[in-house]
N, C-alpha and C positions, 0 to 999 in steps of 0.2 A: 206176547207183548213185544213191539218194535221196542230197541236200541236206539235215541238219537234221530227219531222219526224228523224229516222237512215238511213232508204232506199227509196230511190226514184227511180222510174221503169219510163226513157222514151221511148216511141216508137216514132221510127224517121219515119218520111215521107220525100217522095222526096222534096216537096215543101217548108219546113221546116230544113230538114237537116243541112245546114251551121250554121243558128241560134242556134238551139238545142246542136250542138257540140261546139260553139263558145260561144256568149255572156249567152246564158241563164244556158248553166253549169258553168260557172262562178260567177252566180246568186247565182247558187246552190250550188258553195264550199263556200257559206258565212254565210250556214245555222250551226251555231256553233254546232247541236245535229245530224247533219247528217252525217252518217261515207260509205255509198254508195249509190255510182250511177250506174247505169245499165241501156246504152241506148243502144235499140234491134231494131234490125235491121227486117225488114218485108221482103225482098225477100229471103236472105240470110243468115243460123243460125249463127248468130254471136252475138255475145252481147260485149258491151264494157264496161268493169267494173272499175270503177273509186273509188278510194277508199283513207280513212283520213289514216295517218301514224303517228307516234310523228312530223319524219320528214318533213310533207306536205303531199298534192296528187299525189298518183303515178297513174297509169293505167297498165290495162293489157286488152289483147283481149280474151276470148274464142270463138271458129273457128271449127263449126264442128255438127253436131248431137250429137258424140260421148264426145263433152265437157262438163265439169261442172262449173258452178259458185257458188266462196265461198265468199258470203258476209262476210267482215270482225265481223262487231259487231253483226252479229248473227250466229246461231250455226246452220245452216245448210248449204244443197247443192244444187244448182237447175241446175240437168242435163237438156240440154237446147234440147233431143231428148224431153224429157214430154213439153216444153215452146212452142216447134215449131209443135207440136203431130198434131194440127186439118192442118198446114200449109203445113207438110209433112209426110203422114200417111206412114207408114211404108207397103212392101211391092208391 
């Protein structure tokens, strides 16, 4: 169990999926020290990145090899061609 988690990374499965996007990310907007979520998709490079605002949680999607995710409270980019790398090798 993380302490004070910023980023939490779900991987959705078929069997699982309604859950994961419904009740237990809601779980998860209740953790006061966490400002994203990023729940990635296995057949398809998508990722769904959920993210704290002053305003609330908004969302957006990245959709693509060629996409990037920019967690808000940290300071990088995770192009999601290196995330999906061993899933869909290039070539």
């Amino acid at each position: 169990t993380a302490t004070n988690p910023t980023l939490l990374v779900e991987v959705l499965s078929p069997s699982t999926r309604d859950y994961d996007q419904g009740e237990k990310l809601d779980v998860y907007k209740e953790i006061a020290s966490l400002h994203d979520v990023l729940l990635v998709e296995v057949d398809i490079p998508r990722i769904h990145h959920h993210y704290r605002t002053p305003a609330g949680w908004e969302s957006r999607i990245a959709d693509g090899l060629d996409a990037t995710v920019k967690p808000v409270g940290l300071a990088l980019e995770l192009p999601l061609r290196r995330i999906y790398a061993r899933r869909f090798p290039e070539g």
